[in-house]
N, C-alpha and C positions, 0 to 999 in steps of 0.2 A: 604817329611815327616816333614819339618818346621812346628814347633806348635805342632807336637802330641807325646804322649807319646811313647815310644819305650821300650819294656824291650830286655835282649838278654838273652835265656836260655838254658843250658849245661847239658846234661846228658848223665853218661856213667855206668851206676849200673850193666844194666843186657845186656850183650850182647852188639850189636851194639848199638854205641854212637849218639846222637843226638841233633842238633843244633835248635834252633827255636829263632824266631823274632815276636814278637806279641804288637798290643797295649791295652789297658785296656778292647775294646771293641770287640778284634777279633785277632784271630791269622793269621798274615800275610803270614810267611812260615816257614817251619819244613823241616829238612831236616836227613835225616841216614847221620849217618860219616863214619861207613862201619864195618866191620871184628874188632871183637876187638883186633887183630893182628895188628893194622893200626890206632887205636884211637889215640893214643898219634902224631903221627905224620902229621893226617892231621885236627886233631879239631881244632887246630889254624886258619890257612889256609883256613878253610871251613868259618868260623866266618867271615873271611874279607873279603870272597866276597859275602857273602850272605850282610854284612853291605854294601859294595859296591854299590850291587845291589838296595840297598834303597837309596843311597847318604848318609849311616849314617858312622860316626867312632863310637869309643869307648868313647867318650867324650861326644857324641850330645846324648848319651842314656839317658832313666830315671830310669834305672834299671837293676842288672842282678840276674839271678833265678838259680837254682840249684836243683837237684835230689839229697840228700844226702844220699840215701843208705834205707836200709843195702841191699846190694849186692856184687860186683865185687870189692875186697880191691883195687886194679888196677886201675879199670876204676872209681870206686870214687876217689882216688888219682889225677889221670886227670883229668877228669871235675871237680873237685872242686880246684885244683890249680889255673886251669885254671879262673874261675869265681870269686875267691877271690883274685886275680891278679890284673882283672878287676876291680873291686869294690874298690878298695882298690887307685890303680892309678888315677882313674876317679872320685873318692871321690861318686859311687854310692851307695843306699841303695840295701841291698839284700832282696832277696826271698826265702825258701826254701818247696820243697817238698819232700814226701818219696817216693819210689818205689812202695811198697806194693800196697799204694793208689792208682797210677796208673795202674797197673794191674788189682785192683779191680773195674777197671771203664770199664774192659773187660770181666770181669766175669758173665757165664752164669746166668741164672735169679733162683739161690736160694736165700730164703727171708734169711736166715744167713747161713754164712759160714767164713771160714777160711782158709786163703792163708798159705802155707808152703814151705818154701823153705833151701835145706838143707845145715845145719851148722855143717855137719861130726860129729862122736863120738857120734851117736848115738841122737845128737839135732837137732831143727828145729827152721828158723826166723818164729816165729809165728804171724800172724794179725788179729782180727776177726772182722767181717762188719756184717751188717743188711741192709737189704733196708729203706728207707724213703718213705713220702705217694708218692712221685713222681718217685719210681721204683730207684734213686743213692744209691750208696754203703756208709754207713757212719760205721768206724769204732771206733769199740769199746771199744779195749784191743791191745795192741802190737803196734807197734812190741816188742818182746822179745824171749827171748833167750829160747826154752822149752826143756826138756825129751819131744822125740818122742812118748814113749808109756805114758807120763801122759798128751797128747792133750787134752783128754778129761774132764779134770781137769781145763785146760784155756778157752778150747770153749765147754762150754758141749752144747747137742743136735744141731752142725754145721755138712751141709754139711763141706767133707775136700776135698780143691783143692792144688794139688801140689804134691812135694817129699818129702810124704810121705806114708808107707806101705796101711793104712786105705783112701787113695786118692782114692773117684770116680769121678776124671776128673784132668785134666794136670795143672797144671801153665797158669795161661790167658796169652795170648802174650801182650808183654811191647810195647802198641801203641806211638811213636813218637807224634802223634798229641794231644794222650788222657794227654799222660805229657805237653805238653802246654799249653793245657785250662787249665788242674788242676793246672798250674803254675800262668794263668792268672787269676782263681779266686783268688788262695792265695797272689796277687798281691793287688787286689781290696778287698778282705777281711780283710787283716790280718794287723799289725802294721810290719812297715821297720825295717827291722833284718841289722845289720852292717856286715860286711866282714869277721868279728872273727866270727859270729855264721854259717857262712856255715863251719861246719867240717861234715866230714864224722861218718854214724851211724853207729861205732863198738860195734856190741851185743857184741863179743867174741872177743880176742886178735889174728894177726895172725899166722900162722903157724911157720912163722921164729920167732916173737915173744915169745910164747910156748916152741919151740926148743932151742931159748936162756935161758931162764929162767932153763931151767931142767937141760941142761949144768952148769947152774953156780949154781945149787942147793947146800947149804953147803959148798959153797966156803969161 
């Protein structure tokens, strides 16, 4: 791999976590990290032999990329520790993508709709897309934080995919490979983001979060 560019990219938002190794012009390899029961403990581990397998370290990269969210408070926690670890020691620039956008690079063929995925109490992380003249999803609005029954307020006339009640069709599945290339274009598209800006997208505060706060309410 001497002379090419190499980025390393981490994602664990939704469900199984996922490692990929790509260069500017092609993704090399993607791989599952498994059971989000097991992310934290083998993403490391997987990183070093998949760089292995290239002859690369952590050093010889020209980059690392990241899924920030909004999904899994957990598995954004990991892979993004994880990646701004990285970044930070090896002195690389970052990358980052969001979840939604991924998913919508799986989504059936409505010309507009809206991804929802739910954020309990009654809210949904909302994203809404459109096709371009070349059939990809480019999004429009969100993500954000919405009332489930005012959807129609963020996305008026969208197909709805996801969980939520007015959904006709599932959640697209979170393709491991579709997060790569969408990491390797925002690679070659975008300006290099430093190490501080991969944080995790919290729409809403966590749950222990919340619970602390109402506990110390008027204290």
């Amino acid at each position: 791999m001497k002379g090419r560019e190499v980025m390393l990219g981490l994602s664990a938002s939704m469900g199984e976590g996922a490692v990929a190794l790509l260069s500017r012009r092609e993704v090399l390899e993607v791989r599952s990290v498994g059971p989000k029961e097991t992310i934290s403990a083998r993403m490391v581990p997987l990183v070093r032999e998949m760089l292995e397998g290239f002859s690369l370290t952590v050093r010889s990269l020209s980059a690392v990329g990241a899924d920030v969210g909004p999904g899994s408070f957990t598995g954004m926690r990991i892979a993004l520790s994880a990646a701004r670890a990285f970044s930070w020691a090896a002195g690389l620039p970052a990358v980052k993508v969001l979840s939604q956008d991924v998913l919508a690079r799986s989504a059936p063929g409505y010309g507009r709709f809206v991804l929802c995925m739910d954020a309990r109490r009654g809210k949904v992380y909302a994203a809404l897309y459109e096709r371009d003249d070349s059939g990809g999803p480019v999004r429009l609005a969100g993500p954000a934080l919405v009332d489930a029954d005012r959807l129609e307020d963020f996305a008026p006339r969208a197909a709805v995919l996801g969980e939520h009640p007015a959904a006709s069709g599932p959640l697209p599945p979170y393709e491991p490979r579709a997060f790569a290339e969408l990491l390797r274009r925002a690679w070659n598209e975008g300006p290099p983001l430093s190490w501080k800006d991969l944080l995790p997208l919290y729409l809403r505060k966590t749950e222990a979060e919340e619970k602390w706060e109402a506990g110390n309410r008027g204290g």
